[in-house]
N, C-alpha and C positions, 0 to 999 in steps of 0.2 A: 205433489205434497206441499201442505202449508209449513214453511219453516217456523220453528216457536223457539220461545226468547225465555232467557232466565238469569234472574241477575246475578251479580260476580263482584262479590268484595274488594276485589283488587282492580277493576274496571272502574274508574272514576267519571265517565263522560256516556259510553253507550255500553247498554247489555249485548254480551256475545248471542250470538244467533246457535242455534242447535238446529237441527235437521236428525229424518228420520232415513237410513239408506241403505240398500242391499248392497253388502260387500261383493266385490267383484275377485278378477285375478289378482293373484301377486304380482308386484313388480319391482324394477331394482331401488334399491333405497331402503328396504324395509317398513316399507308401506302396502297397502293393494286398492286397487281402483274402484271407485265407484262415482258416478253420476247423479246429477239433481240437475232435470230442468236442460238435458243438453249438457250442462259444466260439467269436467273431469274436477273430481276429487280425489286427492289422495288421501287415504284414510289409514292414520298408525294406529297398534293395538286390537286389531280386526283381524279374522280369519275370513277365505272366500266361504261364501255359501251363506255370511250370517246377515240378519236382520240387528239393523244398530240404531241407538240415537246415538251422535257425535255433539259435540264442541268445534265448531269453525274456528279455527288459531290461524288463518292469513286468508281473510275473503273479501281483500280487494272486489272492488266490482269493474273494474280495467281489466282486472290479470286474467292470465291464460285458464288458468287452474286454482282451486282453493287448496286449503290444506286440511286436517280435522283430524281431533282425538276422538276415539271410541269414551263416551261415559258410560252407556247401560247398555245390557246384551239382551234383545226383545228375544231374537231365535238363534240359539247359542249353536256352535260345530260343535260334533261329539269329539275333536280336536283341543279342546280349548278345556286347559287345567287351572286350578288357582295359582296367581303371580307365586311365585316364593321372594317376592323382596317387595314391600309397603312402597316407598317410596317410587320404585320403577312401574307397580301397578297403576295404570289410566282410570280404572273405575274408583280405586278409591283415594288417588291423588285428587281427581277433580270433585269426586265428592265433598273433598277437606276446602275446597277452594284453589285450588296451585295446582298445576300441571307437573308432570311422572317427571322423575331423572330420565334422561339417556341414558344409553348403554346395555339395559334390557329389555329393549324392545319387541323380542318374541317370547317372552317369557309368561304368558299367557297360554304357548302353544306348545303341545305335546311334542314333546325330542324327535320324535319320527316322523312326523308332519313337519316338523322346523325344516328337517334336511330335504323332504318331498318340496316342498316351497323354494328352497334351496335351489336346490335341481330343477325346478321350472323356469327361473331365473337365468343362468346362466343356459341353459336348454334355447329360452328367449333371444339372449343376447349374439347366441354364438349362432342360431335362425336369422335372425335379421340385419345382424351386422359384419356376417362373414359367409352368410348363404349356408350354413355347417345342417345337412341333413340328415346324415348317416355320421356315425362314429366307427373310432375303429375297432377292431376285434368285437363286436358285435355289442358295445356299449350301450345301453339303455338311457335315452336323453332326458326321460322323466325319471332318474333314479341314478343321479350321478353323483352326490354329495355322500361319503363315507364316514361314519363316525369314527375317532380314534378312540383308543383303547386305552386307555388308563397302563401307566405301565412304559417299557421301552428300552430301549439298550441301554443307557442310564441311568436305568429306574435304579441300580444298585448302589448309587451315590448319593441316592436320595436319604434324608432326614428325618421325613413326616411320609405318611403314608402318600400316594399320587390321588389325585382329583377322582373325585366320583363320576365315572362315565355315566351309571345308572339315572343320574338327577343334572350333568351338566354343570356341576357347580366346582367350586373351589381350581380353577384354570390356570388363571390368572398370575402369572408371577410379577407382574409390571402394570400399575395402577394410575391415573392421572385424578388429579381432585381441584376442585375452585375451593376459595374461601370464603363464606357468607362475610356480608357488611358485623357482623359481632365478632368476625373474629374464628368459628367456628369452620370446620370440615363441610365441603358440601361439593353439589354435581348439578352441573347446568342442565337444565329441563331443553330438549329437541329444538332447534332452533331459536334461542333465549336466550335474554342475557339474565334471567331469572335462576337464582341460583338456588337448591334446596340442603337443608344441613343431612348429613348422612351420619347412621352410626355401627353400618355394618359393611360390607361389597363381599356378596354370596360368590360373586364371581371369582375372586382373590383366592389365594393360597392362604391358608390357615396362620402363616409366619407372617404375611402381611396383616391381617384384622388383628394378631397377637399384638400390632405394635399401638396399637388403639390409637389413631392417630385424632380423632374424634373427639379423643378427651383432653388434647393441646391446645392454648391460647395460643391462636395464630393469627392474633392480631399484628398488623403490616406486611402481611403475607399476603399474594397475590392468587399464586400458584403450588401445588406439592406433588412432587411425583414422586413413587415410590418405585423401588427395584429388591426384590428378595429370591434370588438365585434357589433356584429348586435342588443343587447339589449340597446347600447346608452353610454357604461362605456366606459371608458379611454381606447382609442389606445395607441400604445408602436409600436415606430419604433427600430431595432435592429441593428446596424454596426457593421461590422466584420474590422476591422483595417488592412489594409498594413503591414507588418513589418516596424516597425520604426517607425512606428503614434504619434506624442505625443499628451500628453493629451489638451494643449491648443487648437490644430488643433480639437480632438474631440468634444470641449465645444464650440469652434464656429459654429459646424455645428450644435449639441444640441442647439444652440439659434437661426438657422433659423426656425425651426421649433414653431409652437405654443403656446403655456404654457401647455394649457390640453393635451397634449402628452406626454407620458413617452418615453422615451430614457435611450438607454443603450447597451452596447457594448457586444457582444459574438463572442465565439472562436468555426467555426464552425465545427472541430474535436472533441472537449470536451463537445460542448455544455455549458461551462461555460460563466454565466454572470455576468457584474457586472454595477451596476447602472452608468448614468449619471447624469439623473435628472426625479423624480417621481417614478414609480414602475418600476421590474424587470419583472413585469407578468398583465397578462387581467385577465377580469371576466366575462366570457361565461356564458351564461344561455341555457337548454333544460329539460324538461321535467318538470320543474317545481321545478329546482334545479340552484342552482352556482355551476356554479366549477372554481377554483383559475388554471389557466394556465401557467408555466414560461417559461419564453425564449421564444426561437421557441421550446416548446415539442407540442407533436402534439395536432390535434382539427381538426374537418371536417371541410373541407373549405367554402364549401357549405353551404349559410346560413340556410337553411332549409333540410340542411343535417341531422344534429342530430334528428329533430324531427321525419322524416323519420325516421331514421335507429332504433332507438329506438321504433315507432311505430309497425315495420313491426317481428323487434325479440320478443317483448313480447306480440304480436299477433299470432306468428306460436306458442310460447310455452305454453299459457294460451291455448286454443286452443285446443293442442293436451292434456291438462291436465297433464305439465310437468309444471307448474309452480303458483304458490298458496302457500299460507300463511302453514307455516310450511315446505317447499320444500327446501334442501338442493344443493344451486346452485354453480357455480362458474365463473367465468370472466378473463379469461385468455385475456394477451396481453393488457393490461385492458385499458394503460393509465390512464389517471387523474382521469376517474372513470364514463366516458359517462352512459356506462351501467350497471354499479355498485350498482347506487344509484335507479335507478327504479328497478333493480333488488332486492332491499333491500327492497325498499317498497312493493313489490310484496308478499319476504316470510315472511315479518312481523319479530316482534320479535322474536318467534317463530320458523325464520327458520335459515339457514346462507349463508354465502354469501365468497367465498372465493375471493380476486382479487391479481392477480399477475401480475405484471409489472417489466420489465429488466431497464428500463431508470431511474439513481437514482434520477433525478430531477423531473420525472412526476410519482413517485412512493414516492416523496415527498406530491406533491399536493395531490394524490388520498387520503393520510392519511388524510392532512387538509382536502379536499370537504366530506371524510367521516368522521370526529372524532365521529357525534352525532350519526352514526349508530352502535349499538355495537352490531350487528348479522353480521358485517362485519369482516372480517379478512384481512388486507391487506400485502402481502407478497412483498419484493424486488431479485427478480432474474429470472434465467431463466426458465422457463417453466418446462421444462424436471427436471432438479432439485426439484422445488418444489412439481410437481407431485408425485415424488420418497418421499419424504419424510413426505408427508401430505397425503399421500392415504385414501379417504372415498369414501361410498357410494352419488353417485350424480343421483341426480334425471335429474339435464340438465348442462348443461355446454356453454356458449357464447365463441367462439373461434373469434376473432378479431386479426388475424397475419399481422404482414409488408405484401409490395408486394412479398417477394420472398415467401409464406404463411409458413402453418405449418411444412410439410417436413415428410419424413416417419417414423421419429422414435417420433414424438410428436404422431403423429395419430395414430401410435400404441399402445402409452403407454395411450392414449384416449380410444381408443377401449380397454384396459387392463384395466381403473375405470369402463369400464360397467354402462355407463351413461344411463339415459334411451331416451335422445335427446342430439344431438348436434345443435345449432344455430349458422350458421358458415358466417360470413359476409368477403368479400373480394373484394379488388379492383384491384384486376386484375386477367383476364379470363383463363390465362395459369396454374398462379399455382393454381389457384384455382380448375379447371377441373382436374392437375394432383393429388391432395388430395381429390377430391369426388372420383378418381378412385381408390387411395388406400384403402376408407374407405369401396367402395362396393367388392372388392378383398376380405375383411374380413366380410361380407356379412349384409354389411348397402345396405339402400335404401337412394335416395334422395327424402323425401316425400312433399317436399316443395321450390318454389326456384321463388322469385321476383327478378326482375334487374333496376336500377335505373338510370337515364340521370343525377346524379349529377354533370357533366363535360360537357358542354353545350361547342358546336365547338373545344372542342377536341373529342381525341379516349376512353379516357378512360370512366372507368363505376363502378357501384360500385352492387353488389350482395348480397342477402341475402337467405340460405339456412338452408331450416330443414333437417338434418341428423338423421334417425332413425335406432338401429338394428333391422335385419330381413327380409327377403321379404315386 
């Protein structure tokens, strides 16, 4: 193929290259492959199967691989619906000149194909990087990604009606936003420090877009993160300040905003916050619990995330008869205490509960949301440490790690307390494939293992597995 060239308003020196390329398989990242000439490209905004021109956005002529957007669809998938969000559309961002926000990245592609994609993915990862051939109880490796259902043991707390499973939209309870150079709302374009103004996120819950944050001068504003709890209690927008912000510039943009909203500024290196006006934190409900949230520490974003995640861990471990009143548990990575707290009512007073958390601000809360359970133990640091120093017999263990996951010397020192289960939840399919294959090295099984659509038009996904030693 001869590559052909077209100019670009915001390119001051050379015109970007396009290319014409047969979209290949998916793969992780939210991209899928294709080649020009020998070179691997990865191509965003593409379904397998189609005929595309692209936009080259990283074609080093050293580097390993290029990168490229989809602009025109020569021979479309009968997969492939119209964007429902302008901005996050490729074909008609790059039409305008500027490249699509982030964040909706498969939003070209039909709900049912997103999770098929989905499931080939991790199918991929858990093939090649743990050798995983066969699943258990007769799993289907191309059809592993489930949709959730709108709805949930919580749903009766709720305020506004739950997210539309039908269309994937409205999820969203926890939002991140850039602010253009004017001052305005905006979302950095894939890999970019390009940032575009936004006046909607399809993905958001209806209490967030209510707050119109779009229509705020945020000028000295850096950062805004948004939190609006799907039980109905007080949102809390966050600014992260410019260097030089002063506080007046902060308290006028705190009084665009509505009354019942808490504001309040953080530092997004520190994580430190500190009030503007009302709280510095929300009040998340799941399973039939509060939990006290601050800042931005983390919380599933997905409103029907927690009750999921939480359903599906104390169903593999009840289950396998790894967990009951009296059973000595623990909760690593624990955060605020999602899984803490039914893990505590699980082994009664009777049993305990260890939770360790690195983040001292959400190792703060998990102490508040647990004070009344005192089968609870809650530790502040790293994993590996308190491992080392708290060594007991465990009947199960809930391993909940960042994306980059556990790592080899955690899952060793794992397999070294001789747990009798691990329940290992992860949201992302590489590192999580590469620690199921450390754990079966040391000769676990994976005897259990659901996969979740909690990220509806994007790529990501969220997993939950039973880890057992033995055959």
């Amino acid at each position: 193929m001869n590559p052909q060239t077209q100019s670009h308003p915001a390119t001051a020196t050379a015109a970007p290259t396009e290319l014409v390329l047969d979209v290949g398989p998916v793969a992780h990242g939210g991209h899928c492959v294709a080649r020009h000439e020998g070179r691997v490209i990865f191509v965003r905004h593409g379904i397998p199967g189609e005929k595309v021109r692209v936009r080259l956005t990283d074609a080093g002529e050293s580097a390993k691989f290029w990168r490229a957007d989809v602009v025109e669809v020569l021979e479309a998938s009968p997969d492939r619906v119209e964007h429902f969000w302008r901005p996050a559309d490729s074909l008609r961002a790059w039409a305008h000149g500027h490249p699509p926000v982030g964040g909706a990245e498969f939003g070209h592609i039909s709900l049912a194909r997103q999770r098929t994609l989905k499931s080939a993915v991790l199918a991929e990862q858990l093939q090649r990087l743990a050798a995983v051939e066969r699943l258990p109880d007769g799993l289907d490796l191309g059809n592993l990604v489930e949709a959730v259902e709108a709805g949930g043991p919580d749903s009766s707390q709720e305020t506004e009606p739950t997210y539309d499973a039908g269309t994937g939209l409205g999820w969203r309870t926890r939002a991140s936003f850039s602010v253009t150079p004017g001052g305005k709302l905006g979302m950095h374009a894939h890999r970019s420090d390009h940032i575009i103004a936004v006046r909607e996120m399809p993905l958001a819950t209806e209490r967030i877009n209510r707050l119109r944050l779009w229509d705020l001068d945020l000028t000295g504003i850096e950062r805004v993160e948004v939190a609006a709890p799907s039980n109905g209690s007080r949102p809390l927008v966050l600014l992260a300040p410019a260097p030089g912000t002063k506080p007046k510039r902060l308290s006028a943009i705190a009084a665009q905003l509505p009354d019942d909203v808490s504001v309040a500024t953080f530092d997004p290196l520190t994580g430190e916050v500190a009030q503007l006006r009302g709280r510095t934190w929300v009040q998340e409900s799941a399973a039939g619990h509060d939990y006290r949230v601050t800042g931005a520490g983390f919380w599933q974003i997905h409103r029907d995330a927690p009750g999921t995640l939480v359903g599906a861990i104390t169903e593999f471990l009840h289950n396998g008869g790894f967990l009951a009143p009296g059973s000595v548990v623990a909760d690593l990575y624990a955060g605020a205490g999602l899984f803490t707290a039914p893990l505590a009512d699980a082994v009664g007073e009777t049993g305990s509960v260890l939770s360790v958390e690195g983040a001292p601000g959400t190792s703060r809360d998990a102490r508040k949301n647990l004070h009344g359970a005192p089968q609870v133990e809650i530790e502040h640091g790293r994993v590996e440490r308190v491992l080392r120093q708290k060594p007991r017999n465990f009947d199960a263990i809930v391993l909940d790690p960042p994306r980059a996951g556990a790592g080899k010397p955690v899952v060793s020192q794992l397999i070294a307390a001789g747990p009798r289960a691990i329940a290992y939840v992860s949201c992302d399919p590489a590192s999580f494939a590469r620690d199921v294959g450390y754990f079966q090295q040391a000769g676990w099984s994976l005897a259990g293992l659901r996969a979740f659509d909690l990220y509806p038009h994007t790529h990501h996904l969220e997993t939950v597995a039973l880890l057992t030693p033995g055959p």
